[in-house]
BAFI-45984 format. One record per atom (N, C-alpha, C): residue number from 1; residue in three letters; atom name; x, y, z. Coordinates in nm, 4 decimals. Layout:
% residues N
<rec NUM 'ALA' 'CA' <X Y Z>>
...
END
This chain:
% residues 93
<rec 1 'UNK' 'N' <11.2714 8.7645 7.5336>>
<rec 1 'UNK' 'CA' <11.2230 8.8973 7.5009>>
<rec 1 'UNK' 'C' <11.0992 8.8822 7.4114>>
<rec 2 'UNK' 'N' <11.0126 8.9224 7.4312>>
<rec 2 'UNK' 'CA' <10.8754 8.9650 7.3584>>
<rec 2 'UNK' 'C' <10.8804 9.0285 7.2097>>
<rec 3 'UNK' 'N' <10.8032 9.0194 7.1378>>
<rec 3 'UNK' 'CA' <10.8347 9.0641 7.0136>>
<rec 3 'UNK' 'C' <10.8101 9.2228 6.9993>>
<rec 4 'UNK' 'N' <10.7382 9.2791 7.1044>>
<rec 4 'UNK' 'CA' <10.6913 9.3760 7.1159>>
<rec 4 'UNK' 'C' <10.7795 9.4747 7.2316>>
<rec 5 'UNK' 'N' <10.9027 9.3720 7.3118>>
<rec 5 'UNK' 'CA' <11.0038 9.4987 7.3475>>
<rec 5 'UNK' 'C' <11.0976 9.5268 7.3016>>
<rec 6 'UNK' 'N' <11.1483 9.4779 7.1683>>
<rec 6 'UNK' 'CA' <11.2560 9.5748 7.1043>>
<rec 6 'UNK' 'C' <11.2240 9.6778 7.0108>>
<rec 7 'UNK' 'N' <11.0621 9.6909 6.9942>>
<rec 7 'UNK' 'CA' <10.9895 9.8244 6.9272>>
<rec 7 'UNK' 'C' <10.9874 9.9137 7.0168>>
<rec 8 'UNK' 'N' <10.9706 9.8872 7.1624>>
<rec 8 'UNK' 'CA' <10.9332 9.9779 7.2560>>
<rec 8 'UNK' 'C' <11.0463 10.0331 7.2954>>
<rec 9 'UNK' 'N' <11.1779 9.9329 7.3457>>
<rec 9 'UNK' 'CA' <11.2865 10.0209 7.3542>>
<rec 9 'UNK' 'C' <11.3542 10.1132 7.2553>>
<rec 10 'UNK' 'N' <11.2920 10.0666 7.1229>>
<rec 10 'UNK' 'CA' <11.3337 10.1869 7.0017>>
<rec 10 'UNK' 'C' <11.1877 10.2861 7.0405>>
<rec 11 'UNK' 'N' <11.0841 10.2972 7.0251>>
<rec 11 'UNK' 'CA' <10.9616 10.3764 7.0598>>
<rec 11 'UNK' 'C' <11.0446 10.4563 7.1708>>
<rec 12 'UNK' 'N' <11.0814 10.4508 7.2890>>
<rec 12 'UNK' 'CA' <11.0660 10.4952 7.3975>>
<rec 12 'UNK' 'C' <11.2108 10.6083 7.3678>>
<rec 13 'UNK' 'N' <11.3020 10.5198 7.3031>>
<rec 13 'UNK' 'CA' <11.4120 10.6039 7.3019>>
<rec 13 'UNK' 'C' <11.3940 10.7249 7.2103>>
<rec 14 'UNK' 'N' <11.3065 10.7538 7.1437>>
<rec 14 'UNK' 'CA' <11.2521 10.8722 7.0303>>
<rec 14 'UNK' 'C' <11.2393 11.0061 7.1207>>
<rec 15 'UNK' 'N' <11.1629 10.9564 7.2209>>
<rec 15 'UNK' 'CA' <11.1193 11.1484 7.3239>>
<rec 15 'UNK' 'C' <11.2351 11.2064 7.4136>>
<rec 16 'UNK' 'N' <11.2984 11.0440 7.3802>>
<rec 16 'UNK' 'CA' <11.4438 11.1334 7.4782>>
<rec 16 'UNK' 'C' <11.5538 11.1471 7.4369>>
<rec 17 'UNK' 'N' <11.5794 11.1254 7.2819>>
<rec 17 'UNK' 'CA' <11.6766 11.1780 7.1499>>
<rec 17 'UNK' 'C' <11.6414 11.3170 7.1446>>
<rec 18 'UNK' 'N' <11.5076 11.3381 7.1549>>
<rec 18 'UNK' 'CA' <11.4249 11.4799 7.1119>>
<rec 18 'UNK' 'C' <11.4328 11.5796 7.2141>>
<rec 19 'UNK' 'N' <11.4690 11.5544 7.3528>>
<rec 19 'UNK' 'CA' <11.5034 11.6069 7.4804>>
<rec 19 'UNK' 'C' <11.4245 11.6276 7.5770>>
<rec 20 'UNK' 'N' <11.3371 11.5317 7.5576>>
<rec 20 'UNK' 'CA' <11.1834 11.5039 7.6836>>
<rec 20 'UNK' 'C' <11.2646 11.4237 7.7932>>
<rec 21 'UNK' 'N' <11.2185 11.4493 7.8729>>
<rec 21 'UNK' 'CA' <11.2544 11.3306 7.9780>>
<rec 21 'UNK' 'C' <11.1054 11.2395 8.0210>>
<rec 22 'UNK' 'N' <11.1604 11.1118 8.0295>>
<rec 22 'UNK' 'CA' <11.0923 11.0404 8.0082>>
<rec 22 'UNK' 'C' <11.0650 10.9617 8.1470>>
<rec 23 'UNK' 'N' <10.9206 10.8790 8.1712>>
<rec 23 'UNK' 'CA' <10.9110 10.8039 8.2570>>
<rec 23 'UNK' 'C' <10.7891 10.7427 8.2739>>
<rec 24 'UNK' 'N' <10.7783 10.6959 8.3790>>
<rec 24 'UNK' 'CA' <10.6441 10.5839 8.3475>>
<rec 24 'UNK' 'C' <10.4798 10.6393 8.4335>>
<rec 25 'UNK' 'N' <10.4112 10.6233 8.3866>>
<rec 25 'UNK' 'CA' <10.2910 10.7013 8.4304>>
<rec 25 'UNK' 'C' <10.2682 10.6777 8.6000>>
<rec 26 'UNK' 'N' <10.3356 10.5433 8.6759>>
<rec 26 'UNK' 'CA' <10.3401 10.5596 8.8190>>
<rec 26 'UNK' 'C' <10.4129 10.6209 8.8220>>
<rec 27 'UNK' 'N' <10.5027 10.6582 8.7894>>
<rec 27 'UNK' 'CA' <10.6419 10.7412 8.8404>>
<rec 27 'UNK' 'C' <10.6555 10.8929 8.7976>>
<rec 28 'UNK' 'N' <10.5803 10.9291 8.7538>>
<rec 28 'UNK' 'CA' <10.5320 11.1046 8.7138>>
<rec 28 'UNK' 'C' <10.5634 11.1970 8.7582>>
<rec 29 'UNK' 'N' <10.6461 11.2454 8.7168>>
<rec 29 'UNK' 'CA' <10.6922 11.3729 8.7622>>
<rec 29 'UNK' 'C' <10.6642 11.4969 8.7010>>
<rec 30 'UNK' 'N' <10.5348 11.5639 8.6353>>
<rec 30 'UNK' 'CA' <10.5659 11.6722 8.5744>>
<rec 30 'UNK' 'C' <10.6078 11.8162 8.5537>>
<rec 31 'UNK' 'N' <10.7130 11.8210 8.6888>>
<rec 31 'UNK' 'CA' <10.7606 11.9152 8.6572>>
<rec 31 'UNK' 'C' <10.9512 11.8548 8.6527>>
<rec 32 'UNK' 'N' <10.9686 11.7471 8.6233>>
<rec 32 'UNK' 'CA' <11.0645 11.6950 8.6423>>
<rec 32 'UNK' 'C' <11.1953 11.7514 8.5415>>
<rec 33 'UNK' 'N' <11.1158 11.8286 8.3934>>
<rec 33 'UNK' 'CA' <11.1813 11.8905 8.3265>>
<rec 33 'UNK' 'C' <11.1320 11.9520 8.2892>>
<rec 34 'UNK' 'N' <11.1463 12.0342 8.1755>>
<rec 34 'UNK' 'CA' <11.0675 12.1556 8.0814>>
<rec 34 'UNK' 'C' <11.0095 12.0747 8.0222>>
<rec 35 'UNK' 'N' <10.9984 11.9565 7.9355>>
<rec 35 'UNK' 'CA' <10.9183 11.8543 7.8641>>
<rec 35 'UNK' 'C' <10.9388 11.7139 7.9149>>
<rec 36 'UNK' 'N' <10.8505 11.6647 7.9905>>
<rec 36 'UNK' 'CA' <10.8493 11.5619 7.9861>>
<rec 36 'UNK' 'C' <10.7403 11.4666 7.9236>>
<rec 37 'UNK' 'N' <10.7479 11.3543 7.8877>>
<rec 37 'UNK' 'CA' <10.6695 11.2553 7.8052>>
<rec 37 'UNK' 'C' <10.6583 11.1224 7.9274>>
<rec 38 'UNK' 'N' <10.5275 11.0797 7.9417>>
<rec 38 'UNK' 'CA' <10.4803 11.0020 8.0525>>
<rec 38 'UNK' 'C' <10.3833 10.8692 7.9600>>
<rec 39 'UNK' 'N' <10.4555 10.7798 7.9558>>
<rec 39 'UNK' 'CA' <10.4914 10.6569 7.9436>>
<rec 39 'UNK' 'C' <10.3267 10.5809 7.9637>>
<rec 40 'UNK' 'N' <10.2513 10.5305 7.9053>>
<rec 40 'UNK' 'CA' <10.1672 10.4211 7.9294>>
<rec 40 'UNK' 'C' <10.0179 10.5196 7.9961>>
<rec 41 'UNK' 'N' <9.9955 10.6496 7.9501>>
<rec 41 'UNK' 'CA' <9.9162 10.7551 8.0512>>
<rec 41 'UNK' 'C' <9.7622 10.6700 8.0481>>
<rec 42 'UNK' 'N' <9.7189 10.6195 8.1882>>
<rec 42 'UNK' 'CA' <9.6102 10.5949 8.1921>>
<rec 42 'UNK' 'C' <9.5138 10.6868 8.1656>>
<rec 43 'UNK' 'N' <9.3906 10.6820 8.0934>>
<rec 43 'UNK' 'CA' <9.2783 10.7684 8.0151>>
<rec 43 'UNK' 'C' <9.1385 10.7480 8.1378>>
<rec 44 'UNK' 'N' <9.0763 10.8379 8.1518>>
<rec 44 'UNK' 'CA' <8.9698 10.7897 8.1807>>
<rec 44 'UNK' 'C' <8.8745 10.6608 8.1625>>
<rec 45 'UNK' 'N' <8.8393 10.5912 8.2468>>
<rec 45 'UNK' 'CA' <8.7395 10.4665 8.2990>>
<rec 45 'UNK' 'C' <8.6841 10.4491 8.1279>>
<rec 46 'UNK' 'N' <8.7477 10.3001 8.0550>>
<rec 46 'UNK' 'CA' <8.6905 10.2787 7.9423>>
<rec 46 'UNK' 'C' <8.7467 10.3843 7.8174>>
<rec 47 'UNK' 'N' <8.8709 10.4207 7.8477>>
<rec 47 'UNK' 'CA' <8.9137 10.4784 7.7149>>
<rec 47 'UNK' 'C' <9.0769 10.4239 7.7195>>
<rec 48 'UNK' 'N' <9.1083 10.3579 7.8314>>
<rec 48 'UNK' 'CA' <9.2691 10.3035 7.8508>>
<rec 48 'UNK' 'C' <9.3473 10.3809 7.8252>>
<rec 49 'UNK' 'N' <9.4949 10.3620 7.7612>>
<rec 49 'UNK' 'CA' <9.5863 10.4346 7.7973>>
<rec 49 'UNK' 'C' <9.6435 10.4898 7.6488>>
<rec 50 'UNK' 'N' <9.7114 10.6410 7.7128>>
<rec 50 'UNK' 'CA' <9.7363 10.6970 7.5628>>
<rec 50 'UNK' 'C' <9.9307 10.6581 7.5976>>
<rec 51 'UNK' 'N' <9.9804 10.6039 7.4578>>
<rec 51 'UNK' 'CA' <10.1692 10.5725 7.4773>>
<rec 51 'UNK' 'C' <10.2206 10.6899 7.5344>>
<rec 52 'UNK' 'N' <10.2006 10.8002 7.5161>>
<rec 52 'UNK' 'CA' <10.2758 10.8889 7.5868>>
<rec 52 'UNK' 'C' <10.1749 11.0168 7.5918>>
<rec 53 'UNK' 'N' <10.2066 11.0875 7.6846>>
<rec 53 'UNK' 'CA' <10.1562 11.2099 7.7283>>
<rec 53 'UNK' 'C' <10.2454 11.2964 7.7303>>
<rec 54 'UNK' 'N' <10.2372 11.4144 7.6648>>
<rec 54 'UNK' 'CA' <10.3175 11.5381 7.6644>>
<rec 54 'UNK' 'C' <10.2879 11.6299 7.7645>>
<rec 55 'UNK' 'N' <10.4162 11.6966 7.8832>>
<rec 55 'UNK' 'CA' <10.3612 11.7952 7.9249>>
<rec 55 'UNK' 'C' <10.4504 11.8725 7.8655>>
<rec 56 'UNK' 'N' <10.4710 12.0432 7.9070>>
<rec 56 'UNK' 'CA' <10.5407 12.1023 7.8585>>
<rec 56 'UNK' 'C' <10.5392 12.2250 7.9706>>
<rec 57 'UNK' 'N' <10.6317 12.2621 8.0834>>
<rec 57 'UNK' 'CA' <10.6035 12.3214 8.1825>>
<rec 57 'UNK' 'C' <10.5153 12.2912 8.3036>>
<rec 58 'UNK' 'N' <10.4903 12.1355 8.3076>>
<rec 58 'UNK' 'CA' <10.3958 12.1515 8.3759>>
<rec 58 'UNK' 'C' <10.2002 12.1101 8.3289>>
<rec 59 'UNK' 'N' <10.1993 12.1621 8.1508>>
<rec 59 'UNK' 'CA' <10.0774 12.1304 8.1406>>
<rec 59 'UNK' 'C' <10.1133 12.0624 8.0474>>
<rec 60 'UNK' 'N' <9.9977 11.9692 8.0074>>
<rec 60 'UNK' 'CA' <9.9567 11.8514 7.8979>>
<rec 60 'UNK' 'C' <9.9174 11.9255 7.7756>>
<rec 61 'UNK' 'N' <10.0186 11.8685 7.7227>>
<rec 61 'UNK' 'CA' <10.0519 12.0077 7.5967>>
<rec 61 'UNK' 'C' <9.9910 11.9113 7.4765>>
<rec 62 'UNK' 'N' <10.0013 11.7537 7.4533>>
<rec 62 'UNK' 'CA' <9.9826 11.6705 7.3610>>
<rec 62 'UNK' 'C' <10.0110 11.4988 7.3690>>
<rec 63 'UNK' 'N' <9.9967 11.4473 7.2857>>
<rec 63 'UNK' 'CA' <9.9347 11.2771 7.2675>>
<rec 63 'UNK' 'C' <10.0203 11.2196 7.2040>>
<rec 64 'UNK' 'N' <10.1331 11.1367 7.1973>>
<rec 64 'UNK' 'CA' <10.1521 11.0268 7.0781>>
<rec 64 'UNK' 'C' <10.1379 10.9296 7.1044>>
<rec 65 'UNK' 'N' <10.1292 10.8638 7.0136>>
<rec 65 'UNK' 'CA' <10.0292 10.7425 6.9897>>
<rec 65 'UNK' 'C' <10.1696 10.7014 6.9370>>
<rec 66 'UNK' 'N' <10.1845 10.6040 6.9249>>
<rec 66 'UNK' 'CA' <10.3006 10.5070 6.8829>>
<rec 66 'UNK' 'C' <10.1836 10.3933 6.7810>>
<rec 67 'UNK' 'N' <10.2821 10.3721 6.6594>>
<rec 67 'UNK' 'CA' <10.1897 10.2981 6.5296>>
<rec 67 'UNK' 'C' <10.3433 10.2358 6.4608>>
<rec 68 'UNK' 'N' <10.2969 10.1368 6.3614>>
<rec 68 'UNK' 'CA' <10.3696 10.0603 6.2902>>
<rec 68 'UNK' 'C' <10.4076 10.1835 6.2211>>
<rec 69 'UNK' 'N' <10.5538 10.1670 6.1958>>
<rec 69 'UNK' 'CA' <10.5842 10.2648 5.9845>>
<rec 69 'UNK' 'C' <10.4561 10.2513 5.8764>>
<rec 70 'UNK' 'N' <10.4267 10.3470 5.8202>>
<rec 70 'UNK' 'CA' <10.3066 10.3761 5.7321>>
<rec 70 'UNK' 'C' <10.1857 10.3523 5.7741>>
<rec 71 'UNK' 'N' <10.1792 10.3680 5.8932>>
<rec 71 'UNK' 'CA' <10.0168 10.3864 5.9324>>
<rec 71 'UNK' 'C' <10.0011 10.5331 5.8954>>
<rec 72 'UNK' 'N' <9.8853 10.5253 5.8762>>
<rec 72 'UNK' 'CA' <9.8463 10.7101 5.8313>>
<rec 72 'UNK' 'C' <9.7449 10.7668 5.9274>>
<rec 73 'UNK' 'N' <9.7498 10.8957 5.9473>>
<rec 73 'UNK' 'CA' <9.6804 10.9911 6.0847>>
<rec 73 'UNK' 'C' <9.5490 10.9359 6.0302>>
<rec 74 'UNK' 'N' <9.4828 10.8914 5.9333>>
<rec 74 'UNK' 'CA' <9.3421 10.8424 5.9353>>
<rec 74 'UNK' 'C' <9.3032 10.6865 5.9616>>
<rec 75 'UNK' 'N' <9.4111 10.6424 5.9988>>
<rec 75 'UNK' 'CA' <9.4137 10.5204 6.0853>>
<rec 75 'UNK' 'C' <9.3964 10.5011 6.2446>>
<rec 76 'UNK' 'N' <9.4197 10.6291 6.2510>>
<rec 76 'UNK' 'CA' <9.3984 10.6704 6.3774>>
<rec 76 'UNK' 'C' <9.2862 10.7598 6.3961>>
<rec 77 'UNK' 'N' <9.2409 10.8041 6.3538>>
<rec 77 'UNK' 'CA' <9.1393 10.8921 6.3650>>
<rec 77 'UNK' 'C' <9.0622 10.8575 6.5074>>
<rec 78 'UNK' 'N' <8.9678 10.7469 6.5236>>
<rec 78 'UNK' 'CA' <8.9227 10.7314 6.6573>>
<rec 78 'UNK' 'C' <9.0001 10.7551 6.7602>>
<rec 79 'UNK' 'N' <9.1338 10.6846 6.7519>>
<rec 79 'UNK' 'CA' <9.1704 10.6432 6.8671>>
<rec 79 'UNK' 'C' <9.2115 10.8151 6.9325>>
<rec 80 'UNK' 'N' <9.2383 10.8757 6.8111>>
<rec 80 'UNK' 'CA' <9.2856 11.0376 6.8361>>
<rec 80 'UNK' 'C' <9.1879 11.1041 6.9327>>
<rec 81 'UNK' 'N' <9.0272 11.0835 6.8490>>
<rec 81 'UNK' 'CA' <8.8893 11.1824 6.9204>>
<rec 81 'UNK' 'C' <8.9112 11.0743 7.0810>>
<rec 82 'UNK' 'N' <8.9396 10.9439 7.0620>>
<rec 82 'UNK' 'CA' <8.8985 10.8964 7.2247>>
<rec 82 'UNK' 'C' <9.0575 10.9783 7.3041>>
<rec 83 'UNK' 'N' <9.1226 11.0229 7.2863>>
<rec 83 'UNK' 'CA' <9.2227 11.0953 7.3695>>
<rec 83 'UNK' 'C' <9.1640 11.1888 7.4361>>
<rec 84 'UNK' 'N' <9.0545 11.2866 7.3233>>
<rec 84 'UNK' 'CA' <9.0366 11.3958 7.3684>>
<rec 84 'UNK' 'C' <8.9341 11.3580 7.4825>>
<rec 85 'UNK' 'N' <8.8597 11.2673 7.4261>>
<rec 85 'UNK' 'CA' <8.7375 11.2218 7.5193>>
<rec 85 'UNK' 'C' <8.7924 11.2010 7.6699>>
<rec 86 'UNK' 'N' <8.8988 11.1046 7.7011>>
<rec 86 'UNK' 'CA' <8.9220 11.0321 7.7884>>
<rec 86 'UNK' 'C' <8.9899 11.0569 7.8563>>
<rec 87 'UNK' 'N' <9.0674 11.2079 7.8074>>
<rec 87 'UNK' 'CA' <9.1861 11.3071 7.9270>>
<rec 87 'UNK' 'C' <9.0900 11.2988 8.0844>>
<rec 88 'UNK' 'N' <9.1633 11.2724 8.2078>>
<rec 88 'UNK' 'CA' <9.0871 11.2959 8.3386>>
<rec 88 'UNK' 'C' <9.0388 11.4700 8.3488>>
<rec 89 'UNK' 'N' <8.9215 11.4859 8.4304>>
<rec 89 'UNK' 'CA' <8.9359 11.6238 8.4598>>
<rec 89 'UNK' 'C' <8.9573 11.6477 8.5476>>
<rec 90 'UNK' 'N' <9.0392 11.7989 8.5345>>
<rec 90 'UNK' 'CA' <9.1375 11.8690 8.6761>>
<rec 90 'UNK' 'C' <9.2810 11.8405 8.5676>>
<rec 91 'UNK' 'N' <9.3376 11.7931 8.4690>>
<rec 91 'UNK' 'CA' <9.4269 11.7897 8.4102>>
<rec 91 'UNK' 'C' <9.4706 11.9350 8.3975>>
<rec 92 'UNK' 'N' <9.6002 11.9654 8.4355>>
<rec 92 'UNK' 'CA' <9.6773 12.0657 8.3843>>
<rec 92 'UNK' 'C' <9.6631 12.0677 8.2509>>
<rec 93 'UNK' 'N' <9.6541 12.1652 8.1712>>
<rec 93 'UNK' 'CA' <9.6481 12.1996 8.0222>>
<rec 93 'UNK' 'C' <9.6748 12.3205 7.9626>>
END
């Protein structure tokens, strides 16, 4: 096991304690529930992938970013504005 999949199987299990249903960005279903969270979401050409994608009915409601304990939202700051940048267009929203 990788050192980096027993964060992810704790990461991953968070959106679906919370009552998202969850799955992997080939496997997309968004209308699969009232919230689902989509796993690894490829970003537009040169902005890569955001950890999860929120829809909520259908549209892309929001972003989490998955970070170590005590990273702070200004640690993120770029990577936040390249989300907005790098959503595809034609995205439900």
């Amino acid at each position: 096991m990788t050192p980096e999949q027993p964060v992810r199987q704790q990461t991953d299990s968070l959106p679906t304690q919370a009552g998202w249903y969850l799955c992997d960005a080939n496997a997309a279903n968004i209308h699969a529930a009232q919230g689902v969270a989509i796993r690894d979401f490829p970003l537009g050409k040169g902005y890569g992938f955001a950890d999860y994608l929120l829809y909520i009915h259908g549209q892309a409601a929001g972003v989490i970013e998955a970070k170590k304990s005590g990273a702070t939202l200004k640690d993120v700051e770029v990577q936040s504005d390249k989300y907005s940048q790098g959503l595809p267009e034609g995205l439900p929203a």
